[in-house]
Residue, then its C-alpha position, 0 to 999 in steps of 0.5 A: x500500500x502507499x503511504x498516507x499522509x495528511x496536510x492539516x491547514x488553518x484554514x480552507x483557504x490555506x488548503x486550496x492554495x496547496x490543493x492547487x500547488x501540489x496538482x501543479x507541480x504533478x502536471x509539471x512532473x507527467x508532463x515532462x515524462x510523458x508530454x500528458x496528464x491524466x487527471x480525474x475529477x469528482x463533484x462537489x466543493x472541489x471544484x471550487x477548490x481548484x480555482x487556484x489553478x486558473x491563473x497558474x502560469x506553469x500548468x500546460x492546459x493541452x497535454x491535460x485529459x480531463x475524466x470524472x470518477x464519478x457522475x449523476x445520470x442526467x442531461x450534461x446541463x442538469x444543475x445535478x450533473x459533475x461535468x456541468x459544475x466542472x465545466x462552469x467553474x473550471x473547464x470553461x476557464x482554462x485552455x484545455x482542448x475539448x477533445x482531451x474532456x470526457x464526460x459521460x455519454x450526452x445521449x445516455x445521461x439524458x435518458x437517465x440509463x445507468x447501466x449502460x452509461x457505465x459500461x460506455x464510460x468503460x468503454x471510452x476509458x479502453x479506448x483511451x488506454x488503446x491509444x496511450x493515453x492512459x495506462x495500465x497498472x502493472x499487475x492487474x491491467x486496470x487504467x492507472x490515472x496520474x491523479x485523482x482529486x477525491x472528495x467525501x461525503x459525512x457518511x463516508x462515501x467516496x466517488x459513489x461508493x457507499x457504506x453498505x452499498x455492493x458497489x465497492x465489492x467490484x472486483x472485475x469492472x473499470x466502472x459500475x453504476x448505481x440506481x438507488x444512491x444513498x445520497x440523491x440523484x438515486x442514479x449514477x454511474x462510479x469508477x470501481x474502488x479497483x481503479x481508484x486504488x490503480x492511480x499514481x497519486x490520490x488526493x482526498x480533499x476534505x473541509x468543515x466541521x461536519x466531515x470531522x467524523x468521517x475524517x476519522x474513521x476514514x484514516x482509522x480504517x473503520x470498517x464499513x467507510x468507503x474512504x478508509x479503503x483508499x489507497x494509491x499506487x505512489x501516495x495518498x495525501x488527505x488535504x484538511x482544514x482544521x475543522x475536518x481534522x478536529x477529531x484526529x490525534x494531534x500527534x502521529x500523522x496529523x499536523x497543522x500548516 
């Protein structure tokens, strides 16, 4: 397994700052060694988050390729949907070409099937890995992404794997689907917990008082917490502010920036 670390800040802006930092200097570093860079977005707060980025002078937008973790089953302009929040607060502010974006299918999301927007979200990703984009792991042949920027949910869950959902026991698929969410949109289609432990490099970004819990039983492990699973090929790094820190030990693995 790789090795976890967290980055506890004072506060979320402090975070975002570093947020931005760190995924900057990984796009320098894969852009040098493999003239692209894979990166995989979720939804939420995020998003936001990586508004630091826009004005970074560094970042070479053309070799970025843009994929979702995971995405709300409907119509590419549904207020619900990962890439429209994408798209509105990041994608549409820097230069990267629309061509190296991949969302899930328009037609498929629209008409709400689940099941068959995954297994064509899965599809796109072998292309993809045909063509060089992306690799494989060494050992299993699954995608291995650059990086991930993950997000969490108070109960837990990471991309739209949930506690006490079968969902995270997908051993074989790149990407399943879910039709009864614990959390609403009820239909989305999630990258398997597999894939997402395949990536060089993991980010989980968490703030607020309300994620101190989770936060917790995450990095403890606890059984039954989607997020306590995560792992990396190269590293993990938890990106937290104080008030989602504010149950973790203050020794050991936790430190104030």
């Amino acid at each position: 397994m790789a090795p976890v670390k967290t980055r506890v800040f004072k506060s979320k802006d402090e975070m975002t700052v570093e947020l931005a930092k760190y995924t900057a200097d990984l796009s320098s570093k894969f852009c040098k060694e493999r003239e692209k860079f894979t990166v995989v977005l979720s939804g939420g707060d995020l998003i936001s988050w990586l508004s630091n980025l826009i004005e970074e002078p560094s970042i070479e937008w053309s070799k970025w390729y843009i994929f979702w973790v995971d995405e709300r089953v409907c119509a590419w302009d549904n207020d619900d949907s990962n890439y429209k929040l994408a798209y509105d607060r990041f994608l549409s502010k820097v230069p990267i070409p629309a061509e190296n974006i991949f969302a899930i299918d328009k037609g498929l999301g629209a008409e709400g099937n689940a099941e068959l927007a995954a297994e064509r979200y899965e599809e796109c990703l072998k292309d993809k890995v045909n063509k060089g984009i992306i690799r494989t792991y060494k050992s299993s042949g699954f995608p291995q992404f650059d990086l991930q920027l993950l997000g969490m949910g108070p109960d837990g869950h990471m991309a739209s794997l949930f506690p006490g959902h079968d969902e995270i026991k997908e051993k074989v698929k790149w990407v399943t689907f879910i039709n009864d969410s614990s959390k609403p949109p009820s239909k989305r289609i999630t990258f398997t917990l597999p894939v997402i432990n395949c990536a060089s490099y993991n980010v989980m970004a968490v703030c607020d008082k309300e994620q101190a819990d989770s936060t917790a039983a995450a990095l403890n492990h606890t059984k039954g917490i989607p997020a306590g699973q995560l792992t990396a090929d190269v590293e993990v790094v938890w990106f937290l502010d104080q008030a989602a820190a504010s149950k973790l030990p203050q020794h050991g693995w936790c430190s104030v920036l």
